[in-house]
HTML snippet that shows the backbone in 3Dmol.js (N, CA, C, O; Angstrom):
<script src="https://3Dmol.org/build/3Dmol-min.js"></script>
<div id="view" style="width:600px;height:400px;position:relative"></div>
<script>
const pdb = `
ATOM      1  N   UNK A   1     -12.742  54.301  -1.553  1.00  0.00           N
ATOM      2  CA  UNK A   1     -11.930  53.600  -0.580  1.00  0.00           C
ATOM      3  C   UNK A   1     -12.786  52.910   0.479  1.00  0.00           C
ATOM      4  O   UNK A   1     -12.478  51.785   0.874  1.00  0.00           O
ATOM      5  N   UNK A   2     -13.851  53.557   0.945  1.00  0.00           N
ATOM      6  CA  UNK A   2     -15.085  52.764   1.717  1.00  0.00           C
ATOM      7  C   UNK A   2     -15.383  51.419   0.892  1.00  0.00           C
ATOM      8  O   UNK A   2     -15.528  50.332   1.452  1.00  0.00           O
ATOM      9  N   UNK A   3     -15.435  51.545  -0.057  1.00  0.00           N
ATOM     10  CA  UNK A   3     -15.715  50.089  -0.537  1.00  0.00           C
ATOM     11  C   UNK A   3     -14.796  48.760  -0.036  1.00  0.00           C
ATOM     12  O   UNK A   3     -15.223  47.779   0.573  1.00  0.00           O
ATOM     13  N   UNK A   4     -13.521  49.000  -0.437  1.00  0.00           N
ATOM     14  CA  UNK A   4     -12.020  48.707  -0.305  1.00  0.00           C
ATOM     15  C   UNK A   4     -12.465  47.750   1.038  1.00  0.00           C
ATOM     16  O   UNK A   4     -12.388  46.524   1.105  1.00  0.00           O
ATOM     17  N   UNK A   5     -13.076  48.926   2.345  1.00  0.00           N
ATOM     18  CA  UNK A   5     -13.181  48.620   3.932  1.00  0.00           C
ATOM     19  C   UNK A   5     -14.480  47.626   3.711  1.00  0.00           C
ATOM     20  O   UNK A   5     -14.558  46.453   4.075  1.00  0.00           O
ATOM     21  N   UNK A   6     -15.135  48.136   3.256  1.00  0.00           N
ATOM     22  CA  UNK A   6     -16.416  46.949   3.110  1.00  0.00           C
ATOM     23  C   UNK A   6     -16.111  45.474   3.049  1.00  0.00           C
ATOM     24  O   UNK A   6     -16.384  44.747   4.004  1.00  0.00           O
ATOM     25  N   UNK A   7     -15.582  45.044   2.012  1.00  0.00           N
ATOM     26  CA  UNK A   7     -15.276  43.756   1.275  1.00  0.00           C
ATOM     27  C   UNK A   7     -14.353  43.434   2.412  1.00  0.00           C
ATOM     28  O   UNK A   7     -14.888  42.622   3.168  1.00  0.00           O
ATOM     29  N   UNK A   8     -13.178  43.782   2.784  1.00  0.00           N
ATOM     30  CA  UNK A   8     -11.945  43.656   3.867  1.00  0.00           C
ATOM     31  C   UNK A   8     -12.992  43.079   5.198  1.00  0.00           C
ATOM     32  O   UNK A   8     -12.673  42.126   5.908  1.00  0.00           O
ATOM     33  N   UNK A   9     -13.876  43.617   5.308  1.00  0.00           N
ATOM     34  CA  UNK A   9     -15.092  43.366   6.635  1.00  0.00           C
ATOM     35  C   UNK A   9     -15.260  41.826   6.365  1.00  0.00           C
ATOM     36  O   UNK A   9     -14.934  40.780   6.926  1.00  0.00           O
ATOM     37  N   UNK A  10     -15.931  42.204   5.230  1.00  0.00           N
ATOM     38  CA  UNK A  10     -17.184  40.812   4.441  1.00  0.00           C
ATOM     39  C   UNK A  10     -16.113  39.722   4.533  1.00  0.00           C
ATOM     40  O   UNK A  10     -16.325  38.798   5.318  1.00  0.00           O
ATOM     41  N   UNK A  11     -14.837  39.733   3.720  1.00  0.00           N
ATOM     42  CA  UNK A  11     -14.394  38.564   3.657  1.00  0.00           C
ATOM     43  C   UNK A  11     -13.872  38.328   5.224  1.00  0.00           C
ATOM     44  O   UNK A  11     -14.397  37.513   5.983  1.00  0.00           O
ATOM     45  N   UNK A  12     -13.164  38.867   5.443  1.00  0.00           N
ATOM     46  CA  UNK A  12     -12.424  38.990   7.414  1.00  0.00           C
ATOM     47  C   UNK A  12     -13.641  37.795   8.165  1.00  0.00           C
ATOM     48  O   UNK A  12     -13.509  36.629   8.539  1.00  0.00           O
ATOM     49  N   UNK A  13     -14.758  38.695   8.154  1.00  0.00           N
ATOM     50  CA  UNK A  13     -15.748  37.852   8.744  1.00  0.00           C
ATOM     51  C   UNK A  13     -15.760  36.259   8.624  1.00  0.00           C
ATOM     52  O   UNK A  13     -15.564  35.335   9.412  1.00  0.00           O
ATOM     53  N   UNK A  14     -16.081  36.369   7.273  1.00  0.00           N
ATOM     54  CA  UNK A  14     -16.266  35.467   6.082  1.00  0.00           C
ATOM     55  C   UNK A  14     -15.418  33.958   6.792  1.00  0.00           C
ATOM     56  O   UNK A  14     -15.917  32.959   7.310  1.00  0.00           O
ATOM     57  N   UNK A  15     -13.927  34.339   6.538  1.00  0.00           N
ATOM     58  CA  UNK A  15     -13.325  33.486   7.059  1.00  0.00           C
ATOM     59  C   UNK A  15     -13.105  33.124   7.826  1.00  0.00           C
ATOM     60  O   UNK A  15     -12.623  32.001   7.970  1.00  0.00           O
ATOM     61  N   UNK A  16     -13.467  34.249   9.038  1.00  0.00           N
ATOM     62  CA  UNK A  16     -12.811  33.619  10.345  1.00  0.00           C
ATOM     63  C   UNK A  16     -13.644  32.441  10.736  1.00  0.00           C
ATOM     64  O   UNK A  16     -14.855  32.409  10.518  1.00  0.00           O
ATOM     65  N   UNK A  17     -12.717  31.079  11.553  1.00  0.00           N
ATOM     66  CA  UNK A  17     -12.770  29.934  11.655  1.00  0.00           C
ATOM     67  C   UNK A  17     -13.210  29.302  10.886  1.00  0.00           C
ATOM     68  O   UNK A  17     -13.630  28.365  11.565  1.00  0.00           O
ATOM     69  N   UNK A  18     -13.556  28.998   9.474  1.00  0.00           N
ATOM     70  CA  UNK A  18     -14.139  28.593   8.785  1.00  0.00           C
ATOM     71  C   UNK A  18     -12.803  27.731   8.234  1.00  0.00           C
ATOM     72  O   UNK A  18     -11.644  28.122   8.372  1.00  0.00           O
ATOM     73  N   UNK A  19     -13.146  26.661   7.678  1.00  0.00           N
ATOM     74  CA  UNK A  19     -12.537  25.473   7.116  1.00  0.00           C
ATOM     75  C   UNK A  19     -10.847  25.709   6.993  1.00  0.00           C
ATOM     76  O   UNK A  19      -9.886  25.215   7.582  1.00  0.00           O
ATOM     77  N   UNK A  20     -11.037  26.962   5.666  1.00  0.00           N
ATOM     78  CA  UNK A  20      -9.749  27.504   5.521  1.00  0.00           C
ATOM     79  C   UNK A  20      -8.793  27.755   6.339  1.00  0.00           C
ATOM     80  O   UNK A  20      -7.628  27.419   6.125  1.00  0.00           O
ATOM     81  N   UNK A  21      -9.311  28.564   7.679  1.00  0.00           N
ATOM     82  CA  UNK A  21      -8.924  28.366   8.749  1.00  0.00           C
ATOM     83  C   UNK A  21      -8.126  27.181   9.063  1.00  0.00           C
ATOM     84  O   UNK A  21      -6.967  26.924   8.738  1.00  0.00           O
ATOM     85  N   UNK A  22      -8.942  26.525   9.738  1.00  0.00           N
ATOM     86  CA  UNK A  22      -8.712  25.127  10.179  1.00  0.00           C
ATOM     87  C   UNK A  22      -7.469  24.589   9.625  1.00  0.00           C
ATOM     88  O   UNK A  22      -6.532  24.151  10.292  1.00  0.00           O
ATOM     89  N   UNK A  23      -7.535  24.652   8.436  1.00  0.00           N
ATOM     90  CA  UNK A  23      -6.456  24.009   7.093  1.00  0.00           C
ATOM     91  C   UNK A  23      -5.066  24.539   7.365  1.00  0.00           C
ATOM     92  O   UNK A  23      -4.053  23.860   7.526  1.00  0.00           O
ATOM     93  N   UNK A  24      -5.191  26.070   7.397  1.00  0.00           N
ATOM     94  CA  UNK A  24      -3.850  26.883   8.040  1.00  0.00           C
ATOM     95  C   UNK A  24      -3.529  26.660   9.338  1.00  0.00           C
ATOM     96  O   UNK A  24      -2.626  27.165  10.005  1.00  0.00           O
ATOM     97  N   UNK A  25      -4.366  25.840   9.643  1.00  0.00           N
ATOM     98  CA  UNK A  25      -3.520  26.021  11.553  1.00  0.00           C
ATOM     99  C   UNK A  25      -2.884  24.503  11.299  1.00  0.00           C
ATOM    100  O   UNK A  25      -1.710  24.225  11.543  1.00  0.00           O
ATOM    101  N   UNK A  26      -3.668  23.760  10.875  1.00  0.00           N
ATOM    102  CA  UNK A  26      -3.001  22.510  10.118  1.00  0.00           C
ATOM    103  C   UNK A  26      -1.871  22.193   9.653  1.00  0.00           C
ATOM    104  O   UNK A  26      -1.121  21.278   9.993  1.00  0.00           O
ATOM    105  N   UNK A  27      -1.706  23.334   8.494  1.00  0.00           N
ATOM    106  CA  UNK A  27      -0.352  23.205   7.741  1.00  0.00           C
ATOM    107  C   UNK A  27       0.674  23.974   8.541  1.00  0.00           C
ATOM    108  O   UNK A  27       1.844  23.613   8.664  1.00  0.00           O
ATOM    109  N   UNK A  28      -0.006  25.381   9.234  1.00  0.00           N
ATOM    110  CA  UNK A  28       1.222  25.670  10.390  1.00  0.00           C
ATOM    111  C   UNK A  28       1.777  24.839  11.164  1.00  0.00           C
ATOM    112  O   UNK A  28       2.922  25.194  11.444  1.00  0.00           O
ATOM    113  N   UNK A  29       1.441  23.810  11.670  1.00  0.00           N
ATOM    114  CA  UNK A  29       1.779  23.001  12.653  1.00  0.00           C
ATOM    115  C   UNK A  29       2.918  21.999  12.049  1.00  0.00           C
ATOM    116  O   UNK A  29       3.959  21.575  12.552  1.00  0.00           O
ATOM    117  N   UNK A  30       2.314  21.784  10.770  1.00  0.00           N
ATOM    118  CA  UNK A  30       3.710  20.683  10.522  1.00  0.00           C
ATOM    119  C   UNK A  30       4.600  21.670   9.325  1.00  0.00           C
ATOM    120  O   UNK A  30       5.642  21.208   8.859  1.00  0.00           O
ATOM    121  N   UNK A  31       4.236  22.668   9.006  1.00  0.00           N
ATOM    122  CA  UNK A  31       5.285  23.754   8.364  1.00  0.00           C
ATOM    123  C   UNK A  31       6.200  25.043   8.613  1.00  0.00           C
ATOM    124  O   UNK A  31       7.215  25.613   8.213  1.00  0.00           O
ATOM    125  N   UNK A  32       5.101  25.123   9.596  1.00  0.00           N
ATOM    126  CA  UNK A  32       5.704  26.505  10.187  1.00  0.00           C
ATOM    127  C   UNK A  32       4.731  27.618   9.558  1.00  0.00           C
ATOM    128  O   UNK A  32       4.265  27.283   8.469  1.00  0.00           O
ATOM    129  N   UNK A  33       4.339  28.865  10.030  1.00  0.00           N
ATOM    130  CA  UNK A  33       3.585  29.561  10.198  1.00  0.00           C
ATOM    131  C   UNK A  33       4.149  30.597   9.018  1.00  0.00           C
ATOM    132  O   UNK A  33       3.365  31.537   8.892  1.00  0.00           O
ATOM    133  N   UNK A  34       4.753  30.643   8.544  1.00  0.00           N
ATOM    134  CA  UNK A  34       5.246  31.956   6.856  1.00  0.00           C
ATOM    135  C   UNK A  34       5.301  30.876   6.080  1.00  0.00           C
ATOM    136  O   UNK A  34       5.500  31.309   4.945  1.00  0.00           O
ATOM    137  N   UNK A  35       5.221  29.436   6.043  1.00  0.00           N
ATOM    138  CA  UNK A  35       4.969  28.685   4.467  1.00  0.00           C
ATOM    139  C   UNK A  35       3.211  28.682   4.499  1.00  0.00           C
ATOM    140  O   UNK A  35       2.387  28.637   3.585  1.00  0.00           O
ATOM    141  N   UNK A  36       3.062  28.757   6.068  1.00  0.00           N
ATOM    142  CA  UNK A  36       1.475  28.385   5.605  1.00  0.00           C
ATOM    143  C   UNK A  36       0.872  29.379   5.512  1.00  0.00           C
ATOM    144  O   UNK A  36      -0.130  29.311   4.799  1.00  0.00           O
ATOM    145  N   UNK A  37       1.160  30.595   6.107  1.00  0.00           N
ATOM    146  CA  UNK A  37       0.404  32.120   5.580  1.00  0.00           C
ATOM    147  C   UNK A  37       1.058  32.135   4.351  1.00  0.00           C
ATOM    148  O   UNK A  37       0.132  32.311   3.560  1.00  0.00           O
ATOM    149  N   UNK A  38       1.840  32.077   3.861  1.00  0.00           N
ATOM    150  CA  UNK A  38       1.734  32.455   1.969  1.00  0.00           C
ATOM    151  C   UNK A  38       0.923  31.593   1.549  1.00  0.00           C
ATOM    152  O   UNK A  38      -0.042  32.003   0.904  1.00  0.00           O
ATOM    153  N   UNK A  39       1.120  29.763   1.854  1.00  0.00           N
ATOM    154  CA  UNK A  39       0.196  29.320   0.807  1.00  0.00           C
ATOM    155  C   UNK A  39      -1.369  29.926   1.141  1.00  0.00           C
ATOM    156  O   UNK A  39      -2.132  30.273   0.240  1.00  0.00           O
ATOM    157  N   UNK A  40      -1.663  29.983   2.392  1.00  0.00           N
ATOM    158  CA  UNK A  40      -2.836  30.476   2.368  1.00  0.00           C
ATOM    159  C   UNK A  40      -3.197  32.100   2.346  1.00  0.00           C
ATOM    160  O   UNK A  40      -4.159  32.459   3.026  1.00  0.00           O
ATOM    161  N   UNK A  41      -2.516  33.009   1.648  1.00  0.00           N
ATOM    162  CA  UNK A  41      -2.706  34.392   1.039  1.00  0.00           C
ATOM    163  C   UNK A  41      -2.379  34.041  -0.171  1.00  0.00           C
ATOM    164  O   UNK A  41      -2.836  34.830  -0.998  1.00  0.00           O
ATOM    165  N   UNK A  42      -1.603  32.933  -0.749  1.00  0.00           N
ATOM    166  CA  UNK A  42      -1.654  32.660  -2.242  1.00  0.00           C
ATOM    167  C   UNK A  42      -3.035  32.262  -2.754  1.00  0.00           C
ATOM    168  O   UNK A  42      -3.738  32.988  -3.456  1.00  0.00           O
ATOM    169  N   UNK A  43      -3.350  31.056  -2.341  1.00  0.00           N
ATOM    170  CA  UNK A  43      -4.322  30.243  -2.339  1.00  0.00           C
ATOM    171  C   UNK A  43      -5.969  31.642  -2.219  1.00  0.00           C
ATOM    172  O   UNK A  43      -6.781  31.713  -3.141  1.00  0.00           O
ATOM    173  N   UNK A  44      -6.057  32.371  -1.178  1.00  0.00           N
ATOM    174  CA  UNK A  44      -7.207  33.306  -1.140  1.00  0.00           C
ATOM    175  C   UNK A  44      -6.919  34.315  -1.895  1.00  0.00           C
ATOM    176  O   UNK A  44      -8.058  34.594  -2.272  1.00  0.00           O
ATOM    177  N   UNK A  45      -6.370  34.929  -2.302  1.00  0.00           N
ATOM    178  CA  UNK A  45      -5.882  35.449  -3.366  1.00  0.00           C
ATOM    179  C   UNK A  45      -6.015  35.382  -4.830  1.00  0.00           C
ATOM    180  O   UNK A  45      -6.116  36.244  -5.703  1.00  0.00           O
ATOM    181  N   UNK A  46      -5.980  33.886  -4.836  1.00  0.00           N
ATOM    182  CA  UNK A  46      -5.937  33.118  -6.362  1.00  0.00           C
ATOM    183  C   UNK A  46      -7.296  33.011  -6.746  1.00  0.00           C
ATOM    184  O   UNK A  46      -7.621  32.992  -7.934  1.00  0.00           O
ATOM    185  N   UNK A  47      -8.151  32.937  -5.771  1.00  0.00           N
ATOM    186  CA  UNK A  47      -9.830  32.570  -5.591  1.00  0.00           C
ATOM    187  C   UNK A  47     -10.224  33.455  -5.539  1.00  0.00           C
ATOM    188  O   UNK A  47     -10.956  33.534  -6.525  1.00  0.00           O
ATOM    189  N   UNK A  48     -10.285  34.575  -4.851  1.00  0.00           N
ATOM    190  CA  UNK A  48     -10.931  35.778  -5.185  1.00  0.00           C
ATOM    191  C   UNK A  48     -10.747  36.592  -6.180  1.00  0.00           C
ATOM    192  O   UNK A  48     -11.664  37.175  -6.758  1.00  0.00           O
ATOM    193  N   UNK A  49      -9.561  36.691  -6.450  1.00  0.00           N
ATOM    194  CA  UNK A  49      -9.165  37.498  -7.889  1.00  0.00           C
ATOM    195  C   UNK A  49      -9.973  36.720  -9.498  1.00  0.00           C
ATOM    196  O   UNK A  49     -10.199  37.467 -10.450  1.00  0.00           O
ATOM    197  N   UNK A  50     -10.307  35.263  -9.578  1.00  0.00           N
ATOM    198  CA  UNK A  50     -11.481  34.686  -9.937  1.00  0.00           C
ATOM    199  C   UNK A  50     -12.759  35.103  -9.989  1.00  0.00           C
ATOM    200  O   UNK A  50     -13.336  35.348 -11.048  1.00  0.00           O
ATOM    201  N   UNK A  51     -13.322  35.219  -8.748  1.00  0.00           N
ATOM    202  CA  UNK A  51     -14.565  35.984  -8.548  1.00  0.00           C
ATOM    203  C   UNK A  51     -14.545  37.447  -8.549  1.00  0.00           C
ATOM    204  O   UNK A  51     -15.630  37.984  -8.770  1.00  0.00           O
ATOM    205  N   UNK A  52     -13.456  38.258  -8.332  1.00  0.00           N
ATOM    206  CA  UNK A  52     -13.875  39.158  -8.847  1.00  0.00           C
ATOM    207  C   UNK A  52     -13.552  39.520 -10.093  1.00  0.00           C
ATOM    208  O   UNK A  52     -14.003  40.590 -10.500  1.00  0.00           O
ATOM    209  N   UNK A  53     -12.891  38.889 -10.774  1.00  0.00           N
ATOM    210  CA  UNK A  53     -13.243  39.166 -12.729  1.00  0.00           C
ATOM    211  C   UNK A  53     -14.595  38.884 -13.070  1.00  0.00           C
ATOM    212  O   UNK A  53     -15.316  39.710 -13.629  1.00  0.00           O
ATOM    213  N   UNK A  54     -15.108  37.262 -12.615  1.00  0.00           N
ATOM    214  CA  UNK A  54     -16.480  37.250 -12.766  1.00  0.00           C
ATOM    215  C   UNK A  54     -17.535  38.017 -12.134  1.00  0.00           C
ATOM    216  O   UNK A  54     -18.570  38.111 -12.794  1.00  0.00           O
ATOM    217  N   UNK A  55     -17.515  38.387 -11.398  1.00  0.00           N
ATOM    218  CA  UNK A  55     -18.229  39.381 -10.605  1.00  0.00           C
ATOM    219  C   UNK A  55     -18.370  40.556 -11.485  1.00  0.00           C
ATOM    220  O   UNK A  55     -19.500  41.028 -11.616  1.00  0.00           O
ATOM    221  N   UNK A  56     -17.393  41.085 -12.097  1.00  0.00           N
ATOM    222  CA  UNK A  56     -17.003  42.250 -13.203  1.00  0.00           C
ATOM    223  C   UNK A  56     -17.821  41.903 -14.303  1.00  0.00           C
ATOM    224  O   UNK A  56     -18.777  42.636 -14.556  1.00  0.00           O
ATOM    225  N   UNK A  57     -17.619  40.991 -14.939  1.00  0.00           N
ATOM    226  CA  UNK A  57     -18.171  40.290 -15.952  1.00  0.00           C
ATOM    227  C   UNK A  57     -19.378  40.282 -15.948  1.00  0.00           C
ATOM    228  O   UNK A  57     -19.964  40.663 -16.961  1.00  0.00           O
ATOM    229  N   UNK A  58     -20.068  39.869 -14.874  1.00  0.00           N
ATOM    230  CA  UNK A  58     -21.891  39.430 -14.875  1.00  0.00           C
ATOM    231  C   UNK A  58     -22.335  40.939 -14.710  1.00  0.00           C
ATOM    232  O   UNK A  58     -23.078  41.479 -15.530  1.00  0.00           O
ATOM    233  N   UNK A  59     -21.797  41.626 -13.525  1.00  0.00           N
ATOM    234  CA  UNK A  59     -22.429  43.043 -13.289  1.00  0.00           C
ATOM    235  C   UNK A  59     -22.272  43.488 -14.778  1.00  0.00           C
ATOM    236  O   UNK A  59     -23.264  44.075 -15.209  1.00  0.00           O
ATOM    237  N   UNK A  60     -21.581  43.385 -15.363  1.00  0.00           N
ATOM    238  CA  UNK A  60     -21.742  44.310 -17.016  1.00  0.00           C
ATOM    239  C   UNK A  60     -22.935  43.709 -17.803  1.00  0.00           C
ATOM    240  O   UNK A  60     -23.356  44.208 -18.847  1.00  0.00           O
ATOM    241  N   UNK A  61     -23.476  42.532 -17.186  1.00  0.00           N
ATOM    242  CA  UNK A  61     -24.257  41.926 -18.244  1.00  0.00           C
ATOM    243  C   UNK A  61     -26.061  41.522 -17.542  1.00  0.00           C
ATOM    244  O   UNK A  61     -27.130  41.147 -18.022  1.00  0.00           O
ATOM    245  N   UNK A  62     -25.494  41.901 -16.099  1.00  0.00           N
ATOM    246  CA  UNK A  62     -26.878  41.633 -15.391  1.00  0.00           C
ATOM    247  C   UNK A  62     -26.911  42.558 -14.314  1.00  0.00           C
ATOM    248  O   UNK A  62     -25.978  42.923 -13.598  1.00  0.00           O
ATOM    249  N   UNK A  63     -28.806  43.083 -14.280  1.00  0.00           N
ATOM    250  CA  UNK A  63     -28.511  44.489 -12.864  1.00  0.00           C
ATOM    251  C   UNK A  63     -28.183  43.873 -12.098  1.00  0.00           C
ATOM    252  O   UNK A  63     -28.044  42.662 -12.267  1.00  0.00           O
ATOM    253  N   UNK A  64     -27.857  44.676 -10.599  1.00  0.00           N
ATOM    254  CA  UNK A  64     -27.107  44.250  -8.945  1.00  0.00           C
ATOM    255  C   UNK A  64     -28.323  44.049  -8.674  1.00  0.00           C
ATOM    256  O   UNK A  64     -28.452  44.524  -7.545  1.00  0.00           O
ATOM    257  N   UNK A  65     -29.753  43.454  -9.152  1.00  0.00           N
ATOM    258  CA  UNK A  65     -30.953  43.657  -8.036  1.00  0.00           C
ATOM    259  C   UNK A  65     -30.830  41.794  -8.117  1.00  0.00           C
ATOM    260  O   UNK A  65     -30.751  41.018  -7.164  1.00  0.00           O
ATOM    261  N   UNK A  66     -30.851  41.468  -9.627  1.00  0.00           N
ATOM    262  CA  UNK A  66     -30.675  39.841 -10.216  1.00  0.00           C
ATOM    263  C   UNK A  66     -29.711  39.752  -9.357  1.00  0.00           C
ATOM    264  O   UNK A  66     -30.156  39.829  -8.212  1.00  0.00           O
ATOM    265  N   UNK A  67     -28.371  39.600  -9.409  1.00  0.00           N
ATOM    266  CA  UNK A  67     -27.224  39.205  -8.972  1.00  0.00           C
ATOM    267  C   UNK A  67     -27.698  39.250  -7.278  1.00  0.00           C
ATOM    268  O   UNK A  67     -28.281  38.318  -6.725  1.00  0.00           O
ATOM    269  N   UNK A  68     -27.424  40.163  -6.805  1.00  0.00           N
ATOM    270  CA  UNK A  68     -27.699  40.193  -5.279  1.00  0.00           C
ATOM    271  C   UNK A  68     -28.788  38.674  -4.846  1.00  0.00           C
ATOM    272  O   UNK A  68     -28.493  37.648  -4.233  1.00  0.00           O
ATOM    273  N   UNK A  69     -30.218  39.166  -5.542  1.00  0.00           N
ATOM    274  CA  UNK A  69     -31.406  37.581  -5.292  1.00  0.00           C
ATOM    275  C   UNK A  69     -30.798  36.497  -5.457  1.00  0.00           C
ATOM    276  O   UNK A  69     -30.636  35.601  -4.629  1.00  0.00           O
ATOM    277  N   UNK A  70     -30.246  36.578  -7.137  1.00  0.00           N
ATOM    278  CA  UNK A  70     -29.539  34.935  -7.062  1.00  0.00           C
ATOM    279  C   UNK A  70     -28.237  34.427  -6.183  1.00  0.00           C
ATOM    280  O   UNK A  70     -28.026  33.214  -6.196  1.00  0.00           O
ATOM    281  N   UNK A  71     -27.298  35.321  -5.376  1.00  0.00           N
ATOM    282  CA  UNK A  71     -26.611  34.957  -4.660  1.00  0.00           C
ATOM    283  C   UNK A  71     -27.397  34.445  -3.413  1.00  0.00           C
ATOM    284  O   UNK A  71     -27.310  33.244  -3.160  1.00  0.00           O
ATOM    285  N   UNK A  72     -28.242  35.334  -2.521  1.00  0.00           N
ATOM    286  CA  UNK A  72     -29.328  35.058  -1.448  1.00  0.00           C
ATOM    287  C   UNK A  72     -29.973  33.434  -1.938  1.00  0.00           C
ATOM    288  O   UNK A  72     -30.216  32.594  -1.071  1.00  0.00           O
ATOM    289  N   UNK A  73     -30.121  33.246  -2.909  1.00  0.00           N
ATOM    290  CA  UNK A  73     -30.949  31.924  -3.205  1.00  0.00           C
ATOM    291  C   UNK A  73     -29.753  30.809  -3.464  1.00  0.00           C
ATOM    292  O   UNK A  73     -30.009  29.710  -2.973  1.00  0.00           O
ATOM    293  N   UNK A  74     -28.656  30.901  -4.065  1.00  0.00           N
ATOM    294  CA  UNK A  74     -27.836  29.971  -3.743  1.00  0.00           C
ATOM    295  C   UNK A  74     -27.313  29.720  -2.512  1.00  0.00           C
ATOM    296  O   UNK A  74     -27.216  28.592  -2.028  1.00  0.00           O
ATOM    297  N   UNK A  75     -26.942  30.828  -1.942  1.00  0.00           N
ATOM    298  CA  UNK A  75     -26.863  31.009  -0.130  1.00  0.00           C
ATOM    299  C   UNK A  75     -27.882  30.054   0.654  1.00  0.00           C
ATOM    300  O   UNK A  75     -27.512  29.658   1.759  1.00  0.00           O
ATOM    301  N   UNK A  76     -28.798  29.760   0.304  1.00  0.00           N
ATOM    302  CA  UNK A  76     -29.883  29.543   1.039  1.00  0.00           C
ATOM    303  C   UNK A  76     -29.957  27.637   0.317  1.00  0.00           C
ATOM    304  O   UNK A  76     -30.019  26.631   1.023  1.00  0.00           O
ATOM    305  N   UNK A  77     -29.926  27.666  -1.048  1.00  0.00           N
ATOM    306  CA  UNK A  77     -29.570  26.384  -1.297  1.00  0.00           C
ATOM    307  C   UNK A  77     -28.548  25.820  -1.071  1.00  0.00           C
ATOM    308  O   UNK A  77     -28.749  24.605  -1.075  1.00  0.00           O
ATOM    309  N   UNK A  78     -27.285  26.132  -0.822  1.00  0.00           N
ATOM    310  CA  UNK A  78     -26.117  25.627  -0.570  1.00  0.00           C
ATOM    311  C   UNK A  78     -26.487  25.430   1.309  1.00  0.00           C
ATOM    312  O   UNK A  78     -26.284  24.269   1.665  1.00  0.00           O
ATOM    313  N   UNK A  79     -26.867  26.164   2.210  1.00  0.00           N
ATOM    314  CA  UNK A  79     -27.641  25.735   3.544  1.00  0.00           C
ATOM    315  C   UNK A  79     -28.635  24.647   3.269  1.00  0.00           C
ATOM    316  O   UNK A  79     -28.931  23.860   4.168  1.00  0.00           O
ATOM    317  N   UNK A  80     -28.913  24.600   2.642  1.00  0.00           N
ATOM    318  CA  UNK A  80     -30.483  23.600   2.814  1.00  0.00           C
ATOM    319  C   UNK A  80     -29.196  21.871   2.419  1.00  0.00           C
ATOM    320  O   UNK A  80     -29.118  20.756   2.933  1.00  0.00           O
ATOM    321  N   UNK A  81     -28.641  22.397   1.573  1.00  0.00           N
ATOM    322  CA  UNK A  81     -27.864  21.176   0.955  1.00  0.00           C
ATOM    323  C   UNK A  81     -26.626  20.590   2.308  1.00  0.00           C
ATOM    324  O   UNK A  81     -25.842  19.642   2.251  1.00  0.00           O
ATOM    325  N   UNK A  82     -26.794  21.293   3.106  1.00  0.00           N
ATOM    326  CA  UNK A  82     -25.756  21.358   4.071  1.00  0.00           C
ATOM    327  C   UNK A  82     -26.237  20.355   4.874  1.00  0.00           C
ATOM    328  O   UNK A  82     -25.939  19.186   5.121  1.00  0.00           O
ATOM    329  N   UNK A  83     -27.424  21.495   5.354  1.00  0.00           N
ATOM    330  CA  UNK A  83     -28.127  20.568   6.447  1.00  0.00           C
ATOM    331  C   UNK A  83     -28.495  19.346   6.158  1.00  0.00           C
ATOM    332  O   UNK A  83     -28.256  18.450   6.967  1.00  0.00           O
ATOM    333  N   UNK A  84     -29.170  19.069   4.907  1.00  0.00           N
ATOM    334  CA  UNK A  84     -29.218  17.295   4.666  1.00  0.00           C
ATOM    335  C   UNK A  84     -27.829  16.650   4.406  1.00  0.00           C
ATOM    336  O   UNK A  84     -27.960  15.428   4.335  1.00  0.00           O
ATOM    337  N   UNK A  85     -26.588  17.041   4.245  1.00  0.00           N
ATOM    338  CA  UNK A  85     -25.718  15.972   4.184  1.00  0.00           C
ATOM    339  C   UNK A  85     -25.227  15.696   2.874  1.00  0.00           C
ATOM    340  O   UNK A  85     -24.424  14.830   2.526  1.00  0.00           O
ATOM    341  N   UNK A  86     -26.063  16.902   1.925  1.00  0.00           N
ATOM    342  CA  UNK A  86     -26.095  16.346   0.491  1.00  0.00           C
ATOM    343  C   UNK A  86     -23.837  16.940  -0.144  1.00  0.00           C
ATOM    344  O   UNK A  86     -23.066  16.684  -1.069  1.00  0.00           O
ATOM    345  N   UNK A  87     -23.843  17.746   1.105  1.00  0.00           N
ATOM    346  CA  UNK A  87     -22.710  19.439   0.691  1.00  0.00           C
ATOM    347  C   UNK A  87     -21.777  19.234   1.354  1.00  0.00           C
ATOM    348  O   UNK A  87     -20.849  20.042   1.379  1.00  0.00           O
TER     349      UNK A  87
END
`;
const viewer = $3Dmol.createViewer("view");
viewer.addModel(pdb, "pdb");
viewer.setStyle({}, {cartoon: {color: "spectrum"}});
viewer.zoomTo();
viewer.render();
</script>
């Protein structure tokens, strides 16, 4: 169940003010605030339940030491791609 609290942290963090954000205060404004929290608990919902099948998937097929580095290195390329304008 500690795990459960972990991820609940990671993503919480994750999102706050971040784009998605933004988008929901957006669609609250011209929808009203329960069409735009479902679409947006549908919508995060729909995306994570994605990643975590794949997430399931690779851990069965690659150790957590690979996975962990190559996330840190896309992390770090997806920043670099940011900062130039390329992302």
């Amino acid at each position: 169940m500690k795990e459960v609290l972990y991820v609940f942290v990671a993503i919480f963090l994750a999102e706050l003010g971040d784009k998605t954000q933004l988008a929901t205060i957006a669609f609250a404004s011209k929808y009203g605030w329960v069409k735009a929290f479902l679409g947006a608990v549908l919508g995060l919902v729909s995306v994570n339940l994605i990643g975590a099948i794949l997430g399931d998937k690779i851990g069965d097929a690659l150790p957590f030491e690979l996975i962990h580095k190559g996330a840190g290195v896309l992390f770090i390329l997806f920043g670099i791609l940011m900062l130039l304008g390329k992302l």
